[in-house]
Structure formats: C-alpha cells, structure tokens
C-alpha positions in Angstrom: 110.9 106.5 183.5 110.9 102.7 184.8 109.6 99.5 184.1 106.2 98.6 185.9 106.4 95.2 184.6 108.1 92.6 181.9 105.9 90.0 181.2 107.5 86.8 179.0 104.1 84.7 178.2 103.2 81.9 175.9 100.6 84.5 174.0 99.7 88.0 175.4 97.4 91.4 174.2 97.4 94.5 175.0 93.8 96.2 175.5 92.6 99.8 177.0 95.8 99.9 179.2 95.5 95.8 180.3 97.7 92.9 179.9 96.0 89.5 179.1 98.3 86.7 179.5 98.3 83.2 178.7 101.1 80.9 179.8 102.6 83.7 181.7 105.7 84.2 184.2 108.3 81.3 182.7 111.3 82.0 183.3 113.2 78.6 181.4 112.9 77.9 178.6 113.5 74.0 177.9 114.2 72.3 173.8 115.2 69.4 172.9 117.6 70.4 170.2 119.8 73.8 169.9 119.1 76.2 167.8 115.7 76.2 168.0 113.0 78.8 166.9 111.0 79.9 169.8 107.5 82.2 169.2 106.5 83.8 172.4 105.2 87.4 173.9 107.0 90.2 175.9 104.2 92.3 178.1 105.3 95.2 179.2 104.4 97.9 181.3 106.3 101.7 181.2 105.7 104.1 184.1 106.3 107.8 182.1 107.2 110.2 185.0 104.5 113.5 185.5 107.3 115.2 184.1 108.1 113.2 181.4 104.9 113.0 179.3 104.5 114.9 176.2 108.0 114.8 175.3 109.0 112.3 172.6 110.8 109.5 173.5 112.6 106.4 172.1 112.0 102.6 173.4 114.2 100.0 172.1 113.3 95.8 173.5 115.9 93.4 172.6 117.1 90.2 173.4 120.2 88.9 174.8 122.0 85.9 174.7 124.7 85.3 177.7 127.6 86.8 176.0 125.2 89.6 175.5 124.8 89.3 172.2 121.3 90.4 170.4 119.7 87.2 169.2 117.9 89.7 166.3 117.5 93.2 165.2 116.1 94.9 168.4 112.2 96.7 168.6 112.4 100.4 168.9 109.7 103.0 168.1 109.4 106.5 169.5 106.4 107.1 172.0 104.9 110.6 173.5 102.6 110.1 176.0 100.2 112.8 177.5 98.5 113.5 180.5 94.1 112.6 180.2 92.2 115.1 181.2 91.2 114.9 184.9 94.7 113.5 185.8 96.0 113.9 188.7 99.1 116.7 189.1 102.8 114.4 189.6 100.8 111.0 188.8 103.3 108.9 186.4 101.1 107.6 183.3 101.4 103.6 182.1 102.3 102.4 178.6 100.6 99.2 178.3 101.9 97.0 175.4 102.5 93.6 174.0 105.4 92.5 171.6 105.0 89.2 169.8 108.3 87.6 168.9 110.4 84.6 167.3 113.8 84.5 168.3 116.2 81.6 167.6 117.9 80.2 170.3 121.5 79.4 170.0 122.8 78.1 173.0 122.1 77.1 176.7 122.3 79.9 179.8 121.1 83.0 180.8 119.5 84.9 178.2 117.6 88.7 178.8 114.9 91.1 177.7 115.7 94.5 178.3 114.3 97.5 177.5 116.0 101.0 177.1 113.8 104.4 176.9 116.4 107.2 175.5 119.3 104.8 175.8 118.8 104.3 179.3 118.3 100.7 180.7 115.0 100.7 182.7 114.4 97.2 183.2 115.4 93.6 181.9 113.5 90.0 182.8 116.2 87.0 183.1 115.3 83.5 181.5 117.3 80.2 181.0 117.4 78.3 177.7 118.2 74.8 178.7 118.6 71.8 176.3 117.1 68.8 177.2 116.9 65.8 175.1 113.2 64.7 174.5 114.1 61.4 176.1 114.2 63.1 179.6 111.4 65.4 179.1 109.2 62.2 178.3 110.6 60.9 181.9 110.0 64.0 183.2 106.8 64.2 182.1 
C-alpha cells in the first residue's frame, strides 16, 4: 500500500474518486500569535495493491508537532476496498478522501501529517508553523 498523494489545502472534498482543492499545496503555515487554532483539509490519495483489496485494513492520520508529538487524538477508521467489475488483473485501486481538521498550533518548526495503514508509515507531508507578528505581515503584504 502507498500514498498517491497528501494534499494540505485551505478547504478540500472528496467526490466519485476526485480531489477538489481550494487553497491547495502550502507548505508554511504563518500566525501572528502561538498557540493558535488552525481549521484546514488533508486530501489524500491511497494506492491499495491488487493484492491487497478485500482485506480489511486500518488507516490512522495524525499530526505531528517537531518533537513528534500528536497535536490531537489521531483519525483512524478501518477500510476494505474491492476490485469493480471490469478491472484490470494487478491494477492497484485509489482511496480518494478528504479529512477536515482543527488543530492547535503550539509552537514554531517542522510539523507533519502522516498516515499509517496497518501500523506501517506510507507517507507524511512536511509544513512549517512560523510566528510572525502581524506588524511584519502588514509590511509584507
């Protein structure tokens, strides 16, 4: 099983196996004050090997900070996926889903989302939480 893609957005859905995406592909996250509550969407895309559909399986998303901490309780849900009719023998099958979330941000640095199916790490998406006072956003600006 892997990752197909990790999608941190500003808003996203999930809809007959697409990703819409609005404000997609940060990767900093800027505040002017720490901690701050942050609402925002994880898109995510799992590849499910040939030979790994119709099996149950468990995915857990969670967010760390950069003492790899979890900023909250994780997501997890078990999944099966099966194989349509008509597909085509060895073709991996795509999990298309959106998570909304608000997590509080405690402090500055590298922060991740990663995303374990059956306690195995199959992909993570690095951000930044930065603090910057509102003065030099403004300047910024």
């Amino acid at each position: 099983m892997d990752t197909g893609f990790i999608l941190l957005s500003d808003k996203s859905e999930s809809l007959n196996g697409k990703l819409y995406a609005l404000g997609g592909g940060w990767n900093t996250l800027r505040f002017p004050t720490l901690p701050h509550n942050h609402p925002f969407c994880i898109g995510l895309g799992v590849d499910v090997a040939w030979n790994e559909t119709d099996e149950p399986h468990r995915l857990e998303l969670r967010i760390e900070d950069p003492d790899g901490n979890n900023l909250a309780d994780p997501f997890s849900f078990d999944f099966e996926t099966g194989r349509p009719e008509g597909s085509i023998p060895g073709l991996d099958q795509r999990m298309v889903m959106s998570l909304e979330t608000v997590q509080t941000f405690r402090v500055q640095g590298p922060h991740a989302a990663i995303v374990t199916v059956d306690e195995e790490e199959i992909g993570r998406s690095r951000f930044q939480v930065v603090q910057v006072p509102v003065e030099e956003q403004q300047a910024a600006g």
